[in-house]
C-alpha positions as CSV (number, residue, x, y, z in Angstrom):
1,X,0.0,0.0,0.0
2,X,1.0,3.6,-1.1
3,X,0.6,6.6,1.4
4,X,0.6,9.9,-0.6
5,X,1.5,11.8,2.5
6,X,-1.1,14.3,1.3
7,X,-1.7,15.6,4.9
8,X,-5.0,18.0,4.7
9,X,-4.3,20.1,7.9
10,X,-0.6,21.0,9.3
11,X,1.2,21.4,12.2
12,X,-0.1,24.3,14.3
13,X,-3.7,24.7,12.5
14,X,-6.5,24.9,14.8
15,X,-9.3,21.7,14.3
16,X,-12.3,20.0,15.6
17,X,-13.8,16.5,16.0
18,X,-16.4,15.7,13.3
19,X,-18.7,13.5,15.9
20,X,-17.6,14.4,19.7
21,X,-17.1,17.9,21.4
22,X,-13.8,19.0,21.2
23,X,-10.8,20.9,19.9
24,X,-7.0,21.5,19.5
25,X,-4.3,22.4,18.3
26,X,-2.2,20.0,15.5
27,X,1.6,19.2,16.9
28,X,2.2,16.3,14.8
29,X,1.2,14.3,12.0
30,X,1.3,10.2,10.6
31,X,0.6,9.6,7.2
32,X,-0.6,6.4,8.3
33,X,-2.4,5.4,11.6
34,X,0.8,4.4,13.6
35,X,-1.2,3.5,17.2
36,X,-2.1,0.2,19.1
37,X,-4.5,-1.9,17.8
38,X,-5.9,-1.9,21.0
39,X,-6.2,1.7,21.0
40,X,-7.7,1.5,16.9
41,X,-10.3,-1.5,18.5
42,X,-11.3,0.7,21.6
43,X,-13.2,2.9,18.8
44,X,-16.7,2.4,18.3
45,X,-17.6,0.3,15.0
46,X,-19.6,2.6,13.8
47,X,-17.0,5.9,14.6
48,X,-14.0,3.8,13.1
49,X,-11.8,5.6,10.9
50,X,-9.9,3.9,7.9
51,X,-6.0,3.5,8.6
52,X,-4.7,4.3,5.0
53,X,-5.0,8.4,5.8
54,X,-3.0,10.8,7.7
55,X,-3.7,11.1,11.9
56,X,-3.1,13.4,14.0
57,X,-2.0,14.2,17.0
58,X,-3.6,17.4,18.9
59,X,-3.4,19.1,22.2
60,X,-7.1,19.4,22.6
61,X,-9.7,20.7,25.2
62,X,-12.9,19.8,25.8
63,X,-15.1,21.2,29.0
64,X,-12.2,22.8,30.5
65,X,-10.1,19.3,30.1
66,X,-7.2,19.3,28.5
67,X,-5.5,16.5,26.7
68,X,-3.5,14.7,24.0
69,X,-5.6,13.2,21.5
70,X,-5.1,11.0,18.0
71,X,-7.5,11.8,15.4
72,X,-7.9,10.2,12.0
73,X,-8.4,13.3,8.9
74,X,-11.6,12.1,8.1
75,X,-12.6,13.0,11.5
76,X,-11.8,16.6,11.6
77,X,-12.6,19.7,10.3
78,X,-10.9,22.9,10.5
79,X,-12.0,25.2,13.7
80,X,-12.1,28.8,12.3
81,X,-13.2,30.0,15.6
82,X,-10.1,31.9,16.3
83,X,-10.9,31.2,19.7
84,X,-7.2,30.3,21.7
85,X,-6.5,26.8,22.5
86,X,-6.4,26.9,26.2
87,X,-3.7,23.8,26.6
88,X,-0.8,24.2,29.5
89,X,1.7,22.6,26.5
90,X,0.7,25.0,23.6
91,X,3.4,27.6,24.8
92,X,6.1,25.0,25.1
93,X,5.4,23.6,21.4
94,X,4.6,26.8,20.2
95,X,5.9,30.4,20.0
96,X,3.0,32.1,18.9
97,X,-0.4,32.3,17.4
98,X,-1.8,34.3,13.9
99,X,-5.6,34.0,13.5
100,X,-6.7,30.4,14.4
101,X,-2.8,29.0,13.4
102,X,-0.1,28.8,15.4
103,X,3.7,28.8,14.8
104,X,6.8,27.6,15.8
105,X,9.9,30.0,15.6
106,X,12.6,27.8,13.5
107,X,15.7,27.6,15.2
């Protein structure tokens, strides 16, 4: 199997969950799902994501909670809110913010 590494969203763009209530902020990226299968089989049937497309990993919020969480594309959408990210890790991954994207200074 191929993987384009066609990533939809990048590193520091601001996105939600399709089906459940919450947000983040993208640090990283897989091309390909690259979890446990224990984690992929703890997903409901029904919610399941494919494995052959790019995931995500976010410092998200929900209900003042924050969190890391591992999101397949298909299950995002970009958050155009603007609204900040309130996550205690943005400021150590990131350096600053520009409308609902943030950005690392390059060393």
């Amino acid at each position: 199997m191929t993987s384009s590494n066609n990533a939809k969203f990048s590193i520091g763009e601001t996105v939600k969950h399709r089906h459940f209530d919450f947000r983040g902020v993208i640090y990283d990226v897989d091309f390909e799902f690259n979890n446990s299968e224990e984690w992929y089989q703890s997903i409901p049937k029904d919610v399941r994501p494919r494995k052959d497309q790019p995931f995500y990993h976010l410092l998200a919020e929900s209900n003042e909670v924050t969190y890391e969480a591992y999101v397949s594309e298909q299950n995002l959408l970009l958050d155009k809110s603007k609204e900040p990210v309130k996550h205690p890790l943005i400021e150590e991954i990131f350096s600053g913010k520009k409308g609902s994207n943030y950005f690392k200074i390059s060393n």
